[in-house]
PyMOL commands that place a pseudoatom at each C-alpha (Angstrom):
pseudoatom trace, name=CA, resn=UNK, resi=1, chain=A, elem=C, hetatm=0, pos=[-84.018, 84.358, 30.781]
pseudoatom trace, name=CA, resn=UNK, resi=2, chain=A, elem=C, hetatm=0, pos=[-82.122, 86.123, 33.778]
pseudoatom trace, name=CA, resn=UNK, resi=3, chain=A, elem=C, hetatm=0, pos=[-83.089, 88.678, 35.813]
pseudoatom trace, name=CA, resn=UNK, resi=4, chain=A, elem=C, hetatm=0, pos=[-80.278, 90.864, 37.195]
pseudoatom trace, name=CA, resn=UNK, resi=5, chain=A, elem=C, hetatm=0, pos=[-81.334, 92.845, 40.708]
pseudoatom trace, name=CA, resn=UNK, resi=6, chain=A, elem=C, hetatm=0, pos=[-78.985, 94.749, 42.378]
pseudoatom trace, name=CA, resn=UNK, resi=7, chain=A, elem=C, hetatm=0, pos=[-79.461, 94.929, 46.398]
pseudoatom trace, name=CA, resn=UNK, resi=8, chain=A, elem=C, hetatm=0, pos=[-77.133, 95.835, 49.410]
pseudoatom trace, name=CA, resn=UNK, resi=9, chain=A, elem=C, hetatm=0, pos=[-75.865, 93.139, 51.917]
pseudoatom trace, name=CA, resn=UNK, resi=10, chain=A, elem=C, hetatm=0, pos=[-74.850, 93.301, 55.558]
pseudoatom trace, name=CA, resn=UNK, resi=11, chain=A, elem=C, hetatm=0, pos=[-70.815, 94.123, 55.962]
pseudoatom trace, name=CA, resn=UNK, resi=12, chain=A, elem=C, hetatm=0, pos=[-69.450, 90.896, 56.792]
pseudoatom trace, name=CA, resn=UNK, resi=13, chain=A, elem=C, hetatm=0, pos=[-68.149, 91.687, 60.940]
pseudoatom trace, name=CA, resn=UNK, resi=14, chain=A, elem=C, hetatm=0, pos=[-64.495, 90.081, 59.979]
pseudoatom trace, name=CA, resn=UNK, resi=15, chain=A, elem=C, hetatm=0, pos=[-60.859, 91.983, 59.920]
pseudoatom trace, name=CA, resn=UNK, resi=16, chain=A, elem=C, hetatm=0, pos=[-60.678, 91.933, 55.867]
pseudoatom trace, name=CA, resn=UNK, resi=17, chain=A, elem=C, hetatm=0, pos=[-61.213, 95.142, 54.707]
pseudoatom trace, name=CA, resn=UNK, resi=18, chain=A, elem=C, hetatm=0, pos=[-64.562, 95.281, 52.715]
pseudoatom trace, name=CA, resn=UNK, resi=19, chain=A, elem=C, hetatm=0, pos=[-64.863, 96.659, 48.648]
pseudoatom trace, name=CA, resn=UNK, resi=20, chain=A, elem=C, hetatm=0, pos=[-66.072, 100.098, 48.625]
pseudoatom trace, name=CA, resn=UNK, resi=21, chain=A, elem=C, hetatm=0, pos=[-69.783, 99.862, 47.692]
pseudoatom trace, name=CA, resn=UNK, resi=22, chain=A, elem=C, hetatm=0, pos=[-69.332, 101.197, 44.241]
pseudoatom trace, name=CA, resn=UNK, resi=23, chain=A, elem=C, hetatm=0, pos=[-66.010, 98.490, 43.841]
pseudoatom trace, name=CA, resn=UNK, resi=24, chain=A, elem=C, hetatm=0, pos=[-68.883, 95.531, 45.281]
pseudoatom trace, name=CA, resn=UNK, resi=25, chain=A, elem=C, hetatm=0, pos=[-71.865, 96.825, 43.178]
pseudoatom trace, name=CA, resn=UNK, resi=26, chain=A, elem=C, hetatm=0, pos=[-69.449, 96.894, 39.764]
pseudoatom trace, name=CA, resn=UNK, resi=27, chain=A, elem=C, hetatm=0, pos=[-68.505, 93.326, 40.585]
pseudoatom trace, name=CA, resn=UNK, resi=28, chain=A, elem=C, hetatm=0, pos=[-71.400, 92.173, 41.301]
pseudoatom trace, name=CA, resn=UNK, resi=29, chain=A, elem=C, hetatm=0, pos=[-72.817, 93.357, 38.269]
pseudoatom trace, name=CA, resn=UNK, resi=30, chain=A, elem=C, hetatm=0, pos=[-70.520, 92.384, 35.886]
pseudoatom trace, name=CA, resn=UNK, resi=31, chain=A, elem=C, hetatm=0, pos=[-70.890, 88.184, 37.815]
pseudoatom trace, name=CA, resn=UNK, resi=32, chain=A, elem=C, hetatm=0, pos=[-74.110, 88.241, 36.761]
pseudoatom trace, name=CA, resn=UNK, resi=33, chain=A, elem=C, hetatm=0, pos=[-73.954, 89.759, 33.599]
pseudoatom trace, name=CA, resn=UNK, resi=34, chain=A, elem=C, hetatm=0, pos=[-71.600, 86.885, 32.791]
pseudoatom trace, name=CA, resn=UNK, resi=35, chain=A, elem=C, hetatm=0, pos=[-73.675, 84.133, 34.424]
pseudoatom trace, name=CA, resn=UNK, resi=36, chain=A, elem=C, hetatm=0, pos=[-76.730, 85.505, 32.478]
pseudoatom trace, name=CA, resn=UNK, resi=37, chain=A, elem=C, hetatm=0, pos=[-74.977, 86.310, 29.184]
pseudoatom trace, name=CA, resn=UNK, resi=38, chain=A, elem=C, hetatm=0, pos=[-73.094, 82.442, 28.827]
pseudoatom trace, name=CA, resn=UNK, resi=39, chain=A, elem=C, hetatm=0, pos=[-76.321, 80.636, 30.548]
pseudoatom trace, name=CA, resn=UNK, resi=40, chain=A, elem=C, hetatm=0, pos=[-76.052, 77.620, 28.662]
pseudoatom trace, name=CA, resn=UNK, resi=41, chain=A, elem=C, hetatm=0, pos=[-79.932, 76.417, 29.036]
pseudoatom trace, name=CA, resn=UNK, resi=42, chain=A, elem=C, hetatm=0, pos=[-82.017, 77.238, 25.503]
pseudoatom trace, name=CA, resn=UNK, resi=43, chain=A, elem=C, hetatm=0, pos=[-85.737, 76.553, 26.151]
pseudoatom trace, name=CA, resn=UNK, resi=44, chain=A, elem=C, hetatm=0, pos=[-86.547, 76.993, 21.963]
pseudoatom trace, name=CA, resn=UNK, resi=45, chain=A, elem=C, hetatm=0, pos=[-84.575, 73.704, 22.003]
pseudoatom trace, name=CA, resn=UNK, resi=46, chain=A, elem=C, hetatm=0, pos=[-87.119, 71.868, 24.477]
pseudoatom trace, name=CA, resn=UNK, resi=47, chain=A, elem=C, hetatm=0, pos=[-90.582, 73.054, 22.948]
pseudoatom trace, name=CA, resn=UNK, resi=48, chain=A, elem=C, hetatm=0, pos=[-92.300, 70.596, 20.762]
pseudoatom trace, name=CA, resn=UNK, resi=49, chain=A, elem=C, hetatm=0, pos=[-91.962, 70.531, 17.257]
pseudoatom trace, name=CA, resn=UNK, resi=50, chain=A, elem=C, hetatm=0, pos=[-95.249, 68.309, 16.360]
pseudoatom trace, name=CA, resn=UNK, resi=51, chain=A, elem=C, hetatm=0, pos=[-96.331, 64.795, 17.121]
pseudoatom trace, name=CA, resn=UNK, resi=52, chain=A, elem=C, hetatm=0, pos=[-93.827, 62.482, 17.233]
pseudoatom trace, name=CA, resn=UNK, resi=53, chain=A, elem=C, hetatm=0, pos=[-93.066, 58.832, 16.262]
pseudoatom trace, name=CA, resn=UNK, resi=54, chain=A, elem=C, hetatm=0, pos=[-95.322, 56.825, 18.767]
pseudoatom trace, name=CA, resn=UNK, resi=55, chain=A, elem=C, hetatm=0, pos=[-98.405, 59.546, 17.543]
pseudoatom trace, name=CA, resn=UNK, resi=56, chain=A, elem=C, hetatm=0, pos=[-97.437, 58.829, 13.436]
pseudoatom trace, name=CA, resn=UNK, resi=57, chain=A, elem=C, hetatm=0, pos=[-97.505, 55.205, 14.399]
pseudoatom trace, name=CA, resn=UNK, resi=58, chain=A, elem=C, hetatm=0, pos=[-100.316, 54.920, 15.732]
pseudoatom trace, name=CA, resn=UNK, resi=59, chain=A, elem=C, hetatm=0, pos=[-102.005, 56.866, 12.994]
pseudoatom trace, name=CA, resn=UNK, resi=60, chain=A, elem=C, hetatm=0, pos=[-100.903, 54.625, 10.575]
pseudoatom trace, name=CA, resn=UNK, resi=61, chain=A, elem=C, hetatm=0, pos=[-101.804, 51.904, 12.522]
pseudoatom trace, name=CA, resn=UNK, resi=62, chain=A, elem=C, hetatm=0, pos=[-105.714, 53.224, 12.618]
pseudoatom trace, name=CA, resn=UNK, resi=63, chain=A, elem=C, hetatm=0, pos=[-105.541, 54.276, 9.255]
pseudoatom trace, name=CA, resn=UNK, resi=64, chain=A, elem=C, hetatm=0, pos=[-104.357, 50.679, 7.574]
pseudoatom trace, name=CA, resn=UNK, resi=65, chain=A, elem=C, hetatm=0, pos=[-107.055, 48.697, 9.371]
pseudoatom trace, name=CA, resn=UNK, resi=66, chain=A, elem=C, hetatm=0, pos=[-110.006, 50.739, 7.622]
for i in range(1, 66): cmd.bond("trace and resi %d" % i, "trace and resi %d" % (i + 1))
show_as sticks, trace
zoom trace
């Protein structure tokens, strides 16, 4: 999950001429509305489901010898 903050940064001291505030805030915005919308990570793909192979052979393992 993505957090979006919005903050000001220092004018960069160069001879470009600078977005308007609103202009920078709008495009700001709408970068990280993209990066957080089309994140490609998924975490309910990572959590465990159960036990897995090694655990079930083990078990049977324990369980045949008795």
């Amino acid at each position: 999950m993505a957090i979006i903050t919005s903050g000001t940064s220092t004018p960069v001291s160069d001879n470009r001429t600078a977005p308007s505030g609103l202009l920078q805030e709008i495009r700001m915005f709408w970068r990280q509305f993209f990066v957080a919308a089309f994140d490609p990570y998924r975490p309910e793909l990572h959590y465990m489901r159960g036990p897995g192979p090694a655990c079930r052979a083990k078990a049977t393992l324990s369980s045949s010898s008795h």
